[in-house]
N, C-alpha and C positions, 0 to 999 in steps of 0.2 A: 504493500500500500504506500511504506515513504517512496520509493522512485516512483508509483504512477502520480503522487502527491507532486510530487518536485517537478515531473515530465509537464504537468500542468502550468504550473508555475514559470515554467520557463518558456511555456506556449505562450502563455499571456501577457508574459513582458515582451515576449519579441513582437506581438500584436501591439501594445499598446505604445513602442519603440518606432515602427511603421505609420502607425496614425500621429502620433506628435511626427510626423516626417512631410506629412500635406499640409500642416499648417507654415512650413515657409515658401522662399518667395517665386513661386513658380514663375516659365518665361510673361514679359509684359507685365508686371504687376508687382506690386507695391513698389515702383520708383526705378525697378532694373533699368538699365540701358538696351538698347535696340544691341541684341547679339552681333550682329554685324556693323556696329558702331553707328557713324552719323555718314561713313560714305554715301555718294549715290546720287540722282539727278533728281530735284526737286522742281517743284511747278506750282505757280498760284496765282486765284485771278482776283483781279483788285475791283471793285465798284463803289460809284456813289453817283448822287444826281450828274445824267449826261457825261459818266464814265465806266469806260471797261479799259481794262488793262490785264495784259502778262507780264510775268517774269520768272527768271529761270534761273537756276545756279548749281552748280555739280562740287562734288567733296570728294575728295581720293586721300585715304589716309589721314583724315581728320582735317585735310588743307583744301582751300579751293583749287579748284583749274582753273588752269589759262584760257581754255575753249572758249573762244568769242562767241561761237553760233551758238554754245550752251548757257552762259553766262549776259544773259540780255533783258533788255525790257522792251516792252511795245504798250505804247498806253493810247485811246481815243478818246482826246477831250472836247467838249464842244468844237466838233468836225475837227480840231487840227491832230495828225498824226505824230507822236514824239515817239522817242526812243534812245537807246543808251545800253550802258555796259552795267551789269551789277557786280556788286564786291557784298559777299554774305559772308555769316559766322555762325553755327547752331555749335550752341555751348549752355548747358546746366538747364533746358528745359527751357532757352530763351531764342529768337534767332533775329537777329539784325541784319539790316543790310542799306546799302552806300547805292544810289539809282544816278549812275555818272550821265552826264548829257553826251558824254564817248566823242568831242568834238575835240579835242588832242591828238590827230594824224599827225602824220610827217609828209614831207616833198615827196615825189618818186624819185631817185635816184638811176644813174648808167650805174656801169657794172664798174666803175673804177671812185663809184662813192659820190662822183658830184650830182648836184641840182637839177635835174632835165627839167628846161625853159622851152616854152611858157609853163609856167606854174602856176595851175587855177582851181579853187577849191570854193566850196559853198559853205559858208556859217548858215544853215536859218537863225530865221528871227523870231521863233516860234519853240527855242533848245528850252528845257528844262531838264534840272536836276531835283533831288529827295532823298529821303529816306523811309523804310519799314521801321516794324519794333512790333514784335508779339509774341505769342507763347508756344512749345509743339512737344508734341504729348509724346517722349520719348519709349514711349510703355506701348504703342499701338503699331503694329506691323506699318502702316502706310503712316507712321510721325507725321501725324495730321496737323497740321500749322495753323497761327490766323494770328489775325493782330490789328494795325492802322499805319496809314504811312500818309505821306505828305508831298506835294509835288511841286515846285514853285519854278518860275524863270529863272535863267540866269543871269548875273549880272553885268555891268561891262566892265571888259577889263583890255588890260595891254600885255601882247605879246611880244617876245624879239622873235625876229630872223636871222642869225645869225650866219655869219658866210664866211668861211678861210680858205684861203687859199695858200697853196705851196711855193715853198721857196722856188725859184729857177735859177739854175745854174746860167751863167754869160758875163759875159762881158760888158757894162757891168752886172754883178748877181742883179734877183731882184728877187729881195727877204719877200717873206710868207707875211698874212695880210689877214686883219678882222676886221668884217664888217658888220658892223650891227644895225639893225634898222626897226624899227618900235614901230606895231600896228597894231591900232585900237580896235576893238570887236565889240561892236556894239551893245548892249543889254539887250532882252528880252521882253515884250509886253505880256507874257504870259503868266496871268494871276497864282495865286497862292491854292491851289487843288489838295485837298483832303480823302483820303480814300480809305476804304477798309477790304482785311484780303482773306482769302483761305486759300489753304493748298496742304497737298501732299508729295510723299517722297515715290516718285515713280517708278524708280528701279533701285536696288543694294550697292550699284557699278556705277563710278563717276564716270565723267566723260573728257 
C-alpha cells in the first residue's frame, strides 16, 4: 500500500507541476516580443477630412533599409499629390517616424564625376514634410500599429552649389578652384495637415 501510496503522490505532483506550466507567458501574450523581432515591411494608411495617405518602411535586423521604393510616403490632400522618403523606429511598443519631402537629389554626373550641363531639376511648390507617433501591439502576429501624425509645408531655405575643379598641369599651372553659389528655394503654401493612421506589418522579411 506505501509505494501505491507514494506512486500516487508522485502522479499528482507531476500533474499539478504541468498545470502551474500554462499559467506563463505563452507566444503573443502578456508583453512577449514578436519571435521574429521587429524585422519586416510594414504599411499604413493615414486619413482625415479630404485625406488618404500611405507609407511604408522595412526593418532588417532591428535597422531600417535603405530601399527607396520600400521606404516612402504618398499622401492626397485637397487634390494636391505629395510624397517623400520615411525614416521609422519601432522600439518598446512605440513607433515613430520622420515623412522627409525626399527633395535633396544630386546633379547627374559623366563617369569621370563632373556636373552634366544643363542641369535642370523641379522643386514643387506644393513639398511637404511631418511626422507619425503611435503605438503597435508587439504581442499580435501582424504588430498592428496606429497613432496620429502631422503634415505641414516646407519652409524656405538656401542651398549651395558647390563646384571644384582640378588642378591643371601647364605652363602656367592652373591650381584647383571653389565655386560656390547660394540658391534660394522657395517655401511652400501648403497648410498644417493632421492625420490619423493604422497599419500593419506585412511580411517577417525586410526589404
Amino acid at each position: 500500500m506505501k509505494s501505491a501510496f507514494s506512486l500516487l503522490v508522485l502522479i499528482a505532483t507531476i500533474g499539478l507541476a504541468h498545470a502551474g506550466g500554462f499559467g506563463g507567458p505563452p507566444p503573443f501574450t502578456n508583453g512577449s516580443p514578436l519571435q521574429s523581432g521587429t524585422d519586416g515591411v510594414y504599411q499604413a494608411v493615414a486619413s482625415a477630412t479630404n485625406v488618404t495617405g500611405l507609407f511604408s518602411f522595412s526593418i532588417v535586423g532591428g535597422v531600417q533599409t535603405s530601399t527607396a521604393a520600400v521606404n516612402k510616403w504618398v499622401f492626397f490632400v485637397d487634390g494636391n499629390i505629395l510624397s517623400g522618403v520615411v525614416n521609422a523606429n519601432v522600439s518598446n511598443d512605440t513607433v515613430t517616424g520622420i515623412l522627409d519631402s525626399g527633395l535633396s537629389g544630386g546633379f547627374a554626373t559623366d563617369a569621370d564625376g563632373n556636373v552634366t550641363l544643363p542641369a535642370v531639376f523641379l522643386i514643387p511648390g506644393n513639398s511637404a514634410s511631418g511626422f507619425f507617433e503611435g503605438g503597435i501591439d508587439l504581442n499580435s502576429p501582424i504588430a498592428a500599429f496606429s497613432g496620429d501624425g502631422t503634415l505641414q509645408g516646407t519652409p524656405t531655405r538656401t542651398d549651395q552649389i558647390i563646384f571644384i575643379s582640378a588642378a591643371v598641369a601647364g605652363d602656367p599651372p592652373i591650381p584647383a578652384s571653389v565655386t560656390v553659389t547660394p540658391v534660394t528655394i522657395p517655401g511652400s503654401a501648403f497648410e498644417i495637415t493632421e492625420f490619423k493612421f493604422r497599419g500593419t506589418r506585412l511580411t517577417t522579411t525586410g526589404q
